[in-house]
N, C-alpha and C positions, 0 to 999 in steps of 0.2 A: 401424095400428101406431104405436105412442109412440115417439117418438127423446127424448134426453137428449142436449142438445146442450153438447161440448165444445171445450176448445182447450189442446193440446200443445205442453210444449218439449221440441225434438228438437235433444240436446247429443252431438255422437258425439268421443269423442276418442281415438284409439289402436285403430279397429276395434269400438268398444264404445261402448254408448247407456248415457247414464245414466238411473236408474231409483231411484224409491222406493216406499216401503213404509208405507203410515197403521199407527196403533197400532191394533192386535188385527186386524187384517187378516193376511194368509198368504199373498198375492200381490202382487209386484210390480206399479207402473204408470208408466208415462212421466208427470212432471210435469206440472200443469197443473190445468184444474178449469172448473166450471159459469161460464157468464156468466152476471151480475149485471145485472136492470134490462136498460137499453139499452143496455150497455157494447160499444164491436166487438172486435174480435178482439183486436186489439194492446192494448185498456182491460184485456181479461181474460189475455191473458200476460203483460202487465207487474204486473197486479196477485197471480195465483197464482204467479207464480216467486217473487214479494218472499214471500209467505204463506210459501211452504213451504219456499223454497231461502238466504232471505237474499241473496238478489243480485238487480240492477236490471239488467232488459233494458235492451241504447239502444234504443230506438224505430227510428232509423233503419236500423239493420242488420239489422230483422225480412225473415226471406225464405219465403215460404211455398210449402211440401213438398206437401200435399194432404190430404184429407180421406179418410176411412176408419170405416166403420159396420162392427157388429159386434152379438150378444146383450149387454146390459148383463150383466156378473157378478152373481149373486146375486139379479135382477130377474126378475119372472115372464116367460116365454115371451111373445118378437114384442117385448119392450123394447129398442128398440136403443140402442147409446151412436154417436153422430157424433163422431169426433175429426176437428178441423181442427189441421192441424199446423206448425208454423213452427218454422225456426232462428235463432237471432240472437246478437250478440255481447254479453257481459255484463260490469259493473262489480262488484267485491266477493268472496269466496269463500264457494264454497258449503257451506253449512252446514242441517243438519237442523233444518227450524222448526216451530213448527204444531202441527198431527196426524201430523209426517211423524215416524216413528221410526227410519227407516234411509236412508242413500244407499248406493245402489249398480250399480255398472258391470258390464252386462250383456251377453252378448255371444250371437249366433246361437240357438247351444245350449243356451239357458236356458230354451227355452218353454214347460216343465213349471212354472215357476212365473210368470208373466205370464198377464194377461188375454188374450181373446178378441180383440176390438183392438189391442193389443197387438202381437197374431203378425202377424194383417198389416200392420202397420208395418216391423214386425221385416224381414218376407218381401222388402216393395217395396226398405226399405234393405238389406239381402243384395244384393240383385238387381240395385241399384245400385251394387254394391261399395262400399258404405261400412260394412258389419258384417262383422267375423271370423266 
């Protein structure tokens, strides 16, 4: 089985995770993106939040949530995507950069448009009362 190994920012404010949208895509995804080279974890949130959201994680208030595999969207059968997930506090506002064409604040019942990975994030923060 192939994994595509990733890492998430997981920003909840008011009951709702935020979430974007790449250009010509149709689904939403929770921030973040592939490591690079040898980068660890916190090399590659700090470096895809800057990419896609305009805002600079601090390093030290990175707090990690947990990890969550899934079928990659769009990838042949047995591709999985590994989301490693962290929450942290950020300098700057967020703003659409990149390939990202939309932000948007998503809440529980939005699962008809998010990824596979996605919903079990979604499910675990439900479960821990922190999603509407």
């Amino acid at each position: 089985m192939k994994e595509i190994d990733k890492i998430a920012f997981i920003e909840i404010q008011e009951g709702k995770i935020l979430s974007t949208k790449s250009k010509g895509k149709t689904k939403y995804y929770i921030p973040g993106g592939k490591r690079e080279n040898d980068e660890s974890d916190l090399e590659t949130l700090t470096r895809e939040v800057f990419e896609e959201l305009s805002i600079c994680v601090l390093p030290d208030t990175a707090e990690y949530i947990g990890t969550f595999s899934a079928q990659s969207d769009g990838a042949t059968k047995g591709v999985n995507v590994v989301m490693r997930c962290y929450k942290a506090k950020y300098s700057g506002t967020l703003k659409a950069s990149n390939e990202i064409e939309e932000i948007r604040w998503l809440s529980y019942n939005d699962f008809e448009i998010i990824s596979e990975v996605d919903k079990k994030i979604f499910s675990f923060l439900k479960k821990n009362g922190e999603l509407k």
